[in-house]
C-alpha positions as CSV (number, residue, x, y, z in Angstrom):
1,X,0.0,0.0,0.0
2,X,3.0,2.2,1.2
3,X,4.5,1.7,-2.5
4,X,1.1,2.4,-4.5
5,X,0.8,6.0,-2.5
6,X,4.6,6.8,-2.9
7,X,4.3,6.0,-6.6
8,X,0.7,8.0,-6.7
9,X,2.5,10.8,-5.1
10,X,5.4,10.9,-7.4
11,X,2.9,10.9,-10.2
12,X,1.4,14.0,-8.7
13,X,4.7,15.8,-8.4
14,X,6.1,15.0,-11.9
15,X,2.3,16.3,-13.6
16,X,2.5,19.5,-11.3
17,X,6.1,20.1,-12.7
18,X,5.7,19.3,-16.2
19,X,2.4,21.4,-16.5
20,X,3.4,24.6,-14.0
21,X,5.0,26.3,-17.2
22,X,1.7,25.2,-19.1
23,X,-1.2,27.6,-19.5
24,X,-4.5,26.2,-18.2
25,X,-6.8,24.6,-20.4
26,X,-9.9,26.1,-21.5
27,X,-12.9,24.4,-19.4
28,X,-15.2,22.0,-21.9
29,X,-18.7,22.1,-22.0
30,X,-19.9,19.9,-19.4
31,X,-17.1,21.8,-17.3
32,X,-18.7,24.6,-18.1
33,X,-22.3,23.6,-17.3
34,X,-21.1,22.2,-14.2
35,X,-19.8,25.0,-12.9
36,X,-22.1,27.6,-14.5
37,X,-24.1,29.4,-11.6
38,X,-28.2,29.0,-10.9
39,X,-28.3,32.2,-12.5
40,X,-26.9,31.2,-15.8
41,X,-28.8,27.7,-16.0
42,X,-32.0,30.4,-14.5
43,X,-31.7,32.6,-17.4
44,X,-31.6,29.8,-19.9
45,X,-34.6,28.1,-18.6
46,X,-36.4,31.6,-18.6
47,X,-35.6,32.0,-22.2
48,X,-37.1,28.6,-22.9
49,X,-40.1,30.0,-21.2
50,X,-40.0,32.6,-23.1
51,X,-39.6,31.3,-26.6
52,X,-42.6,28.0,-25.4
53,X,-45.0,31.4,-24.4
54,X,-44.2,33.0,-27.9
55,X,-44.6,29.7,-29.7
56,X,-48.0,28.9,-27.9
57,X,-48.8,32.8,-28.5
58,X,-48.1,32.3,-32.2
59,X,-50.1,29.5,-32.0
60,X,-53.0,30.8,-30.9
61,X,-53.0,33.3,-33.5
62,X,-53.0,30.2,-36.2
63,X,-56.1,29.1,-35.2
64,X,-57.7,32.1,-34.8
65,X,-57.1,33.1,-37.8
66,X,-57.8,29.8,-40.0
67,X,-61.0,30.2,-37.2
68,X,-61.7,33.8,-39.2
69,X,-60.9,33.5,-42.7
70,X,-61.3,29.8,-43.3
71,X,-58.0,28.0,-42.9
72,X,-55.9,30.5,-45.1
73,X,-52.1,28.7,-46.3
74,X,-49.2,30.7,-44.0
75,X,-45.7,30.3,-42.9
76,X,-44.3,31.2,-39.2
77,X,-40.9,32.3,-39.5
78,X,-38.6,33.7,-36.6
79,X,-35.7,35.8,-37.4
80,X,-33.7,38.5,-35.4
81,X,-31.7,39.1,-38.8
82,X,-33.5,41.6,-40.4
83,X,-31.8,40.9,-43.9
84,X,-32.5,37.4,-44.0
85,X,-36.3,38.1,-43.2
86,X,-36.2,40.6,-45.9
87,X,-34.8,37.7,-48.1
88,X,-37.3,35.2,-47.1
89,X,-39.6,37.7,-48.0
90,X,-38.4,37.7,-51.1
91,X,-38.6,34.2,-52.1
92,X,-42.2,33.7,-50.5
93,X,-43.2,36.0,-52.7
94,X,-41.5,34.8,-56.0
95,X,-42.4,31.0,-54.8
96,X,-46.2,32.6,-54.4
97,X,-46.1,34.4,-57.5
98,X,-44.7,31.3,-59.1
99,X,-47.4,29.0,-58.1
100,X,-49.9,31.8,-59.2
101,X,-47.7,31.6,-62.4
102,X,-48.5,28.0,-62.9
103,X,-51.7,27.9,-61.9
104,X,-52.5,30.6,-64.5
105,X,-50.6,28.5,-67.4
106,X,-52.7,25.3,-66.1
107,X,-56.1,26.9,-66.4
108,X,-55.0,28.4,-70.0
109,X,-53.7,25.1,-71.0
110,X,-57.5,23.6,-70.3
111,X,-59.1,26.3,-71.4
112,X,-57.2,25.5,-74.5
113,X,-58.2,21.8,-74.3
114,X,-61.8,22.5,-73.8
115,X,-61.7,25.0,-77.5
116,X,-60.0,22.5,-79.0
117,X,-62.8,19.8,-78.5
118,X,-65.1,22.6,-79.1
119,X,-63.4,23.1,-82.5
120,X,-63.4,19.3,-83.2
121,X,-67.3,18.9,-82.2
122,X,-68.1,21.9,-84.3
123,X,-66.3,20.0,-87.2
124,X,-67.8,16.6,-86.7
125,X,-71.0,18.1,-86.7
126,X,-70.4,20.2,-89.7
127,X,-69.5,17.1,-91.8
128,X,-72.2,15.5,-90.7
129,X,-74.8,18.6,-91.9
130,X,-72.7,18.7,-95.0
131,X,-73.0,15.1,-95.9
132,X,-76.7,15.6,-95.1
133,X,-77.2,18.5,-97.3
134,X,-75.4,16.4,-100.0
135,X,-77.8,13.4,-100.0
136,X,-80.5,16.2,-99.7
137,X,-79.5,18.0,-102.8
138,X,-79.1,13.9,-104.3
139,X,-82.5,13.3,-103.5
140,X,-83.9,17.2,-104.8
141,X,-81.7,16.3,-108.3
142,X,-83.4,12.7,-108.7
143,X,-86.6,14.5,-108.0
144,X,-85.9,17.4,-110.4
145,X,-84.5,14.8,-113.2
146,X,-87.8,12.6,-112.5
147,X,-90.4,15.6,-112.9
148,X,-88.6,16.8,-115.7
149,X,-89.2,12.9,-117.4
150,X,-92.4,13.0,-116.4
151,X,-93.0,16.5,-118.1
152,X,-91.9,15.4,-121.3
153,X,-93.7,12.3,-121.5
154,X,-96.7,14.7,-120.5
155,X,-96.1,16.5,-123.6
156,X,-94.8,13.3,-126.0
157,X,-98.0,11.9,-125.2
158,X,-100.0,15.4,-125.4
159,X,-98.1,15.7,-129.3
């Protein structure tokens, strides 16, 4: 026992040496947090108050308003950076104006598809009435061409 403690000790002694010259090393993390007074670990759970009240605040404002106006599409964005808010202002607005972009071509491109059915209905159904008015005008000539034979047998037999 005597020799483990002499050789513990001598440990000590050559690490206080070797490292008195040394600067001390910066604490780590869980250093940090274990010696970080109440007050620090008090202000960090009163932020997280803080930011779980503005959340539920914000939330309560989402339902009221898709309560109001009928379940309206939003984003909820937090930002102290006033440059990247402008930014993402930006782009929401190009993205929406996008979508509205697309939706416009969508609704041109069937409207476009409906006229062109239109078009193709209107054309079936004027070949039909044009191959009607054909066999019509068929039927009017054999009718003309048989009156006009049975005029001039009229008149052969009138002679």
């Amino acid at each position: 026992m005597k020799t483990s403690r002499s050789f513990l000790t001598a440990a000590w002694a050559i690490a206080l040496t070797c490292c008195a010259g040394a600067e001390p090393a910066a604490p780590t993390p869980e250093a940090a947090s274990a010696t970080a007074g109440p007050a620090e670990r008090d202000s960090g759970s009163r932020a997280d108050r803080r930011y779980d009240e503005m959340l539920g605040k914000m939330q309560a404002a989402v339902e009221e308003i898709a309560q109001l106006y009928g379940n309206p599409v939003f984003q909820q964005v937090f930002t102290n950076d006033v440059e990247r808010a402008e930014e993402l202002k930006r782009t929401l607005r190009s993205a929406q104006s996008g979508a509205a972009a697309q939706k416009g071509a969508a609704d041109l491109v069937r409207k476009r598809e409906d006229l062109l059915n239109d078009i193709a209905l209107k054309e079936r159904e004027s070949a039909r009435l044009a191959s009607r008015l054909v066999r019509q005008r068929a039927a009017l000539d054999a009718l003309a061409m048989a009156v006009e034979q049975a005029r001039k047998a009229v008149e052969e037999t009138a002679k």
